[in-house]
NUPA-798351 format. One record per atom (N, C-alpha, C, O): z, x, y. Coordinates in steps of 0.05 Angstrom, whole numbers, plus 5000, padded with zeros to 4 digits. Atoms other than C-alpha are relative to their C-alpha. Layout:
BEGIN
ZXY/...
This chain:
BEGIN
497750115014/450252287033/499849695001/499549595023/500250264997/450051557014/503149855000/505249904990/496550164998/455651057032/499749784984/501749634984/500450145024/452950636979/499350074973/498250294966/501749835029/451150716909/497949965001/496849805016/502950035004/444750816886/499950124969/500850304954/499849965035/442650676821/496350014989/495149804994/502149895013/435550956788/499550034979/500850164963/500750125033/431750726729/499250244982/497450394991/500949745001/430851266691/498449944972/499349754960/501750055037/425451276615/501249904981/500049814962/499050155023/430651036575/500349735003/501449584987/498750275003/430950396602/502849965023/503249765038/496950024982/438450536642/498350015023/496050095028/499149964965/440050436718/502450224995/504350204981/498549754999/443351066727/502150085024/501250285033/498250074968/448951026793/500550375002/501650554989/499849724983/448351646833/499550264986/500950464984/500649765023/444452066784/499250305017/498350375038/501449654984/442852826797/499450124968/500650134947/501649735008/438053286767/500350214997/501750245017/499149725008/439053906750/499150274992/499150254968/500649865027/436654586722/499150295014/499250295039/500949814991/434055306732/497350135004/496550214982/503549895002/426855566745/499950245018/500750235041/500249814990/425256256761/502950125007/502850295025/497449834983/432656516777/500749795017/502949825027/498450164979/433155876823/500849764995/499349604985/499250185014/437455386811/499949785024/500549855047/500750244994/435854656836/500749784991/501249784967/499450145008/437654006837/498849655016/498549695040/501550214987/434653296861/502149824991/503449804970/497350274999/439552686885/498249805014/496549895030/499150144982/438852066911/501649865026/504049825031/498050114968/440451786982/499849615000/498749454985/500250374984/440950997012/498849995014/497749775017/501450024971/437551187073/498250255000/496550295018/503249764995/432951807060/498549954970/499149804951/503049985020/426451937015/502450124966/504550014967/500349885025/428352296940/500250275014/498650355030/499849654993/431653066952/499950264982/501750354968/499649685016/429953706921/501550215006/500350295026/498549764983/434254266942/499550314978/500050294954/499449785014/433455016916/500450175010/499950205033/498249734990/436955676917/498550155005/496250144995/500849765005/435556266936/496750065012/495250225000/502749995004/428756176967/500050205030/501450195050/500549874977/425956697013/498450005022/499250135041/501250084988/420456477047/497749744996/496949674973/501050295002/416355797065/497750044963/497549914942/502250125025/410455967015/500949964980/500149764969/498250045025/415256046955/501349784994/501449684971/499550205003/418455526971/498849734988/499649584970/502750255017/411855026962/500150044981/501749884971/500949935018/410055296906/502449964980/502149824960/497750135018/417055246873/500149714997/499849604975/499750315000/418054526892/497749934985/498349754969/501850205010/411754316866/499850154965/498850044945/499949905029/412554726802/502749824987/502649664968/497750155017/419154446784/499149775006/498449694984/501150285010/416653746798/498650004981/499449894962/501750045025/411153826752/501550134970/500650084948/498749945026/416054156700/500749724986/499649654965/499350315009/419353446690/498549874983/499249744964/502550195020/412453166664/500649715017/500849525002/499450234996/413852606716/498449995025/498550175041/501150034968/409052306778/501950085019/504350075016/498650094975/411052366843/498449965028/496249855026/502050024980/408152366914/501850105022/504150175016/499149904975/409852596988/501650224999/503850235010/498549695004/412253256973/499850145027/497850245037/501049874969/414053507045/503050225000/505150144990/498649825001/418154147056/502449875034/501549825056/498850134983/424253867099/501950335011/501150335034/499449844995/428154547114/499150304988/497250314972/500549755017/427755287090/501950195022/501650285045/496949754987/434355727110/498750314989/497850394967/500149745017/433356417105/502350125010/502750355003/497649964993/439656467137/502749874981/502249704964/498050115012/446556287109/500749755024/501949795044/500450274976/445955547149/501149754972/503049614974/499050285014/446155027084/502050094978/502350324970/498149975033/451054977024/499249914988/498849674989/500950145018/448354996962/501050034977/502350244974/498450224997/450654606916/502249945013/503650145019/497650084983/456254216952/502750144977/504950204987/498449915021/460054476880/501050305008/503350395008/499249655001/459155256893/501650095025/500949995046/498849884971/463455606948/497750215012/495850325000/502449864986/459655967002/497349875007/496249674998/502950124990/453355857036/498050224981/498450464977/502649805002/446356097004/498249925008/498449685010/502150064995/439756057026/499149804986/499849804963/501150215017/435955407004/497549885013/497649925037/501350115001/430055047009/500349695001/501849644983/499750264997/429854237027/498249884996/496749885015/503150244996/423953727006/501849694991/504049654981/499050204994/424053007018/497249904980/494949954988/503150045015/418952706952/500749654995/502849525001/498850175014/417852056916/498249954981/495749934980/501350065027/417551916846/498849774993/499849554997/501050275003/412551476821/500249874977/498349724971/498550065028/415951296757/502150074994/503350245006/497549965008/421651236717/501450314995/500050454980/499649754999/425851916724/500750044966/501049894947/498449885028/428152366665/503449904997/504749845017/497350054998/435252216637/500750205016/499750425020/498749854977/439752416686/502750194988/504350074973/499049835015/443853026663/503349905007/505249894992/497150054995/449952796711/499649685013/497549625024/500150214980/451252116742/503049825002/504849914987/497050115005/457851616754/498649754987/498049575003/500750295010/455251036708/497549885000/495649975013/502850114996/449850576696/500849765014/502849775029/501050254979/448349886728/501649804996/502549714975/497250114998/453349496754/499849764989/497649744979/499850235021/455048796717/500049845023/500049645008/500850134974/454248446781/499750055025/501450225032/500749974975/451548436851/501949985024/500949975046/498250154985/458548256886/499950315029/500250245053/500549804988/457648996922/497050135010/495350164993/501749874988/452349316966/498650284983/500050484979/501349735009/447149856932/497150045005/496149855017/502549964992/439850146937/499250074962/500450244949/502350105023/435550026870/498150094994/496549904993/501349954998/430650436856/498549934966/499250054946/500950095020/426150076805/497150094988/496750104963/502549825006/419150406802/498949764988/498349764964/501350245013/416149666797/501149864977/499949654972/499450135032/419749466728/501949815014/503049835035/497450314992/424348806734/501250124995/500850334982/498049854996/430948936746/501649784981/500849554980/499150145024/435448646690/501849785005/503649915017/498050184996/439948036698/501249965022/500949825042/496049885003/446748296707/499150065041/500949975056/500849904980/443448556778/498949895024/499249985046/502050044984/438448146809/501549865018/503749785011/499750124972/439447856879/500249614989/500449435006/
């Protein structure tokens, strides 16, 4: 959970503030957020054991059509232990990886806004090398 925003460049060009990912593959539904203080998170439902797990994560990354790198499996519940999404009631089984993208993400399906009109507040930036526009810079 970040106590800052975080804003992520995504192919169109936008800074995207606290974007999330989204979507379904195989019956499991998934979603990838940004943090301030951890790596890039994948989370998915429904997974039953570690190998499936890999193999999912690295399938839905490569669905995107987008680099990434450090794809490391950070949990795997096969118990009712995480809540997934923070949206749905109930606990289900889920899957945790901690990755990072090596380019600009896909538009982001949900997010609160794009890039703030000045720096007067604290955030984390994730630029994927491109200059950061104006309105923003330090």
């Amino acid at each position: 959970m970040s106590l800052i925003p975080t804003y992520v460049l995504a192919e169109d060009g936008v800074f995207y503030k606290n974007p999330c990912l989204h979507g379904v593959y195989e019956d499991k539904i998934w979603y990838i957020c940004w943090d301030d203080d951890d790596p890039t998170e994948l989370v998915i439902s429904n997974i039953v054991d570690i190998p499936s797990a890999n193999r999912l994560g690295k399938e839905i990354l490569n669905s995107l059509g987008k680099k990434y790198s450090k794809l490391r499996l950070i949990n795997c519940y096969k118990g009712y232990k995480r809540t997934f999404p923070p949206k749905f009631k109930g606990f289900k089984q889920a899957a945790t990886f901690f990755f990072d993208f090596d380019e600009c993400i896909p538009i982001p399906q949900k997010h609160q806004g794009v890039h703030p009109t000045d720096r007067t507040t604290d955030c984390v930036i994730y630029n994927f090398g491109h200059p950061l526009p104006s309105s923003i810079k330090k």
